[in-house]
N, C-alpha and C positions, 0 to 999 in steps of 0.2 A: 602455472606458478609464477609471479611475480617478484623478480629479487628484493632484497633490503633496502635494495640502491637502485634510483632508474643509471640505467647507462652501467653497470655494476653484474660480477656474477657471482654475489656473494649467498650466504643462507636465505634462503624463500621468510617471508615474515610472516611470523603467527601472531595470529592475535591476541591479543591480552587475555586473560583469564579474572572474571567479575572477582572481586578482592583484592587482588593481586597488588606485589609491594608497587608498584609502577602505579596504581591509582590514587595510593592514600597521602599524599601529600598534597600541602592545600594550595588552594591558586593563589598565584601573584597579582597584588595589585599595583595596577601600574598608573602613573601619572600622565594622565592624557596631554598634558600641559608639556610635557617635556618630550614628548613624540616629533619625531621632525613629517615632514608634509607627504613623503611618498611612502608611511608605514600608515598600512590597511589595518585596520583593528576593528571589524564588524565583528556583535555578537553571533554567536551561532543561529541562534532561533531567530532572531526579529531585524537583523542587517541594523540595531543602532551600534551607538560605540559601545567598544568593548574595554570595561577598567578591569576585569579581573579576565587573567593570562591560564591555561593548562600547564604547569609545572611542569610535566612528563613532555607534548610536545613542540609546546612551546610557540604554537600555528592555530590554538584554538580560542577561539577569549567569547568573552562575555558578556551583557551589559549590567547581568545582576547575581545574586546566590541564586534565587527561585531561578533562571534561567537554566544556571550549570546543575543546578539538583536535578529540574524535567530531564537533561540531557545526558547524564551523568551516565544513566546503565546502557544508553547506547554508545557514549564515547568510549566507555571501558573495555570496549570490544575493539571498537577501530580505530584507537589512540594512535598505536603503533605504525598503521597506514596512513592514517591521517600524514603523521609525521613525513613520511618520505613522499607522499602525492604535493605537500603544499612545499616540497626544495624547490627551489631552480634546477633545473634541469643538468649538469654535468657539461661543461662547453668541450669540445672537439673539433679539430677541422675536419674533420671525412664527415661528406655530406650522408653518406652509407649511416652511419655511425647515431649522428643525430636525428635522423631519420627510426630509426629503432628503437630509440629512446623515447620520442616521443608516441611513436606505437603503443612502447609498453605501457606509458603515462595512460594514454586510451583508453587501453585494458583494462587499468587500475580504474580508474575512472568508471567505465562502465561496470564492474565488478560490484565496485559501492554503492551504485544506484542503484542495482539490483539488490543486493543485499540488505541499504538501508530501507529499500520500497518492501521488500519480503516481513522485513523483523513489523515495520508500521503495520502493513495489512494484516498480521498476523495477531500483531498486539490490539488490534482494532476487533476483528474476531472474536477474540476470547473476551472483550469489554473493558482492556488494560487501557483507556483511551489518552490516559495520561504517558503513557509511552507512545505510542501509536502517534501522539502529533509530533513529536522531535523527532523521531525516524521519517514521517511524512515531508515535514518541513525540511530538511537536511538532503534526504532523496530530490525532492525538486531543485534544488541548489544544484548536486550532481547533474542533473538532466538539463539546465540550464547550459554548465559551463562547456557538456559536451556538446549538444546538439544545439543551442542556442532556444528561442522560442518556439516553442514546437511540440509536437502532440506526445511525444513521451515525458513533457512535465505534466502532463493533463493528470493521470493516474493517483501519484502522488497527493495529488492537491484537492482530489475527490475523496481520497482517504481522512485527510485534516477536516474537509470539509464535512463527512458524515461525523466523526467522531466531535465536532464542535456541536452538530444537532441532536446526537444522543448526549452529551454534557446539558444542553440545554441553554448554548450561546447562539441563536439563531443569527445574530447580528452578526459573528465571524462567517458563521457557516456562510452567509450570504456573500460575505469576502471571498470567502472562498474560492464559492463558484461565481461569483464573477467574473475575476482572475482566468477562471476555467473559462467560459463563454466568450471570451476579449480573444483566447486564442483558438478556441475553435471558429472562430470567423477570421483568423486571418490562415488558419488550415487549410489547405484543399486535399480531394482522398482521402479525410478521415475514414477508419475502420469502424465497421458498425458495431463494435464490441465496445469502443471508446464512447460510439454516442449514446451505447445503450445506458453505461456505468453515468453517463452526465444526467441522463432521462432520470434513470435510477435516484441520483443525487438529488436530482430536483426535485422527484415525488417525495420523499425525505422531508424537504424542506418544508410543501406544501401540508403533508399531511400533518405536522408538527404546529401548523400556524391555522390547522381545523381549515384547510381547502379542500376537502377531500375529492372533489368533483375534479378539480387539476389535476391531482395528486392521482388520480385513476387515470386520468389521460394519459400523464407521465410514464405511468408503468406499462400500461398499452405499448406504446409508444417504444420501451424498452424492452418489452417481449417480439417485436416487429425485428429492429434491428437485433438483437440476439441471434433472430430465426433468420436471416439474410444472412448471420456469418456460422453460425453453427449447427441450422437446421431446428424445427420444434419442439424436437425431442433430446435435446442434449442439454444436460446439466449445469450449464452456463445459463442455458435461457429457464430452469427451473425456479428461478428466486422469483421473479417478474411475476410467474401465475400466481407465487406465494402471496405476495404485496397486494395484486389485482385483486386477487379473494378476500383478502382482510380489507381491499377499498368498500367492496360491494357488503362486505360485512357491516363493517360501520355502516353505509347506507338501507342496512335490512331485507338484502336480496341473501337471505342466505344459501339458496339452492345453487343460485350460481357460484357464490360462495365454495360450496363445498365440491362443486366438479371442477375448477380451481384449484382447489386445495388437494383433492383425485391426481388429480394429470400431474401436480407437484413431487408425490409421492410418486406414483408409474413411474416417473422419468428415472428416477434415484433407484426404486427399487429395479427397474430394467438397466439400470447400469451399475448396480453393484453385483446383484446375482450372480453375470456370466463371469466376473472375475474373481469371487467368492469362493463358482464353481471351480474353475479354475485351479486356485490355490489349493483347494482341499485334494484335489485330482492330482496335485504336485507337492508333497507335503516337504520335501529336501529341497524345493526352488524357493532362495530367499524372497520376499515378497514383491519385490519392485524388481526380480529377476520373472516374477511369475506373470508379470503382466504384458498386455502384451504394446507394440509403439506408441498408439493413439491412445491405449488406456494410461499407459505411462504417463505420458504429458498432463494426464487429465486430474492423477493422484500427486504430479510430482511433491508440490509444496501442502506443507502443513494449515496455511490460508485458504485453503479449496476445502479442505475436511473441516476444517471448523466452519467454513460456510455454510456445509451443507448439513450440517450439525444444528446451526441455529435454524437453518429455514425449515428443516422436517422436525424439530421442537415448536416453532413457532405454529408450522402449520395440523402438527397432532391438537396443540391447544387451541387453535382458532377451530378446528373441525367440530369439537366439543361440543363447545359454545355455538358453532352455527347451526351442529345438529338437534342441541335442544331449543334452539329458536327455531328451528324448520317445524320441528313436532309440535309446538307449540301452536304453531300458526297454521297446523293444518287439525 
């Protein structure tokens, strides 16, 4: 729990509540003109100036309405942190003392990273894409000012990135992952879970601009590294055969197509079964008490269920269509 105050052992701070009297007052506009030289006023989403101010914390600004609208329902939530992450820090002379402080800053810090990269992936999931980039874009800010350049702003920025090529801005997305590719070349030890999600991205891209022949590679490519960090049969590298089947679909292979589309379903329904089992076997064990460590991690976030929600939607309806093209051609 992180106090109201860094340096401070006051009430822990809750976050705003969507409505709430703390949001509904309108921003300040302020006169760039009359700013003296060492006041930062980057907009939230795009780092230009910012003429309209947050009311409430008085550390967020903007460069337009449509800016603070996109961003609005995620600010509503972590107005209140917002506020105490962007103070100055509390001065003291025990080195003890400031040293603690800025620990907690850390904390907070990573906290929001986490939290603004969950709400994007998540709104990105359900197809909320217009949320999903202000949470994206705002998390890699987070992961910048902790870690500097570096492979935990990758994530983030794959998220903006897909959600710009389902919107159907191919020319951001490609921003995107640029951005992305510029740092995994100056990376070393990337995680093959990171290069899978990039592979991933890119077949995205391709398959969007009719490459399909890349756009199979890609996914290839991303079922590889999946299988390097979590093995061929775990639910991480399930999406990958999804995509590879509907590549080979579009190109009229559908038999492979549909053993593809097989091995996508096995994986899921062999990993929900035993913990299905499980729960029913333990009807008074709350749900996330019935699971057990490695399953846990695997349901933690609401982002993973929605994934695997669209990839075994996606791939019931590609099996369809591949299986009346298989019959067809035989």
């Amino acid at each position: 729990m992180i106090p109201a105050k860094i340096g401070s052992h006051t009430t822990p701070i809750k976050v705003a509540g969507k409505g709430s009297e703390r949001n509904r007052l309108p921003p300040i506009k302020l006169n760039l003109l009359a700013l003296t030289n060492n006041v930062k006023v980057k907009c939230e989403l795009c780092n230009q100036w910012g003429s309209l101010q947050c009311a409430h914390c008085r550390v967020t600004y903007y460069c337009c309405e449509e800016h603070m609208e996109l961003d609005r329902t995620l600010h509503e939530d972590i107005c209140h942190r917002i506020e105490m992450l962007r103070q100055p820090i509390e001065f003291s002379p025990s080195q003890d003392t400031r040293e603690r402080m800025k620990k907690q800053k850390r904390v907070l810090l990573e906290e929001m990273y986490e939290y603004t990269y969950r709400q994007g992936q998540t709104s990105m999931e359900a197809g909320q894409y217009d949320k999903a980039i202000p949470a994206a874009v705002v998390s890699a800010k987070y992961a910048r000012e902790i870690w500097g350049t570096s492979a935990e702003v990758i994530p983030p920025l794959l998220v903006a990135a897909e959600c710009y090529v389902n919107k159907g801005k191919l020319g951001t997305a490609d921003g995107f992952l640029a951005r992305v590719l510029c740092i995994e070349l100056e990376t070393t030890n990337l995680k093959p879970s990171i290069k899978a999600r990039i592979k991933r991205n890119e077949g995205l891209i391709h398959q969007a601009k009719i490459n399909y022949q890349d756009a199979l590679e890609c996914y290839a490519e991303e079922i590889y590294q999946n299988t390097e960090e979590f093995g061929p049969t775990h639910i991480r590298t399930s999406g990958g055969y999804c995509y590879l089947g509907h590549m080979f679909q579009l190109k009229a292979n559908e038999l492979t197509a549909l053993s593809l589309y097989r091995q996508t379903v096995d994986i899921w329904i062999n990993t929900v079964d035993p913990i299905l089992e499980e729960m029913t076997s333990q009807p008074d064990v709350p749900v996330i008490g019935a699971l057990k460590p490695q399953q846990e991690k695997q349901w933690m976030y609401e982002c993973d269920k929605l994934e695997g929600l669209k990839i075994l939607t996606k791939a019931r309806i590609a099996r369809r269509k591949a299986s009346r093209g298989a019959t067809r051609r035989t």
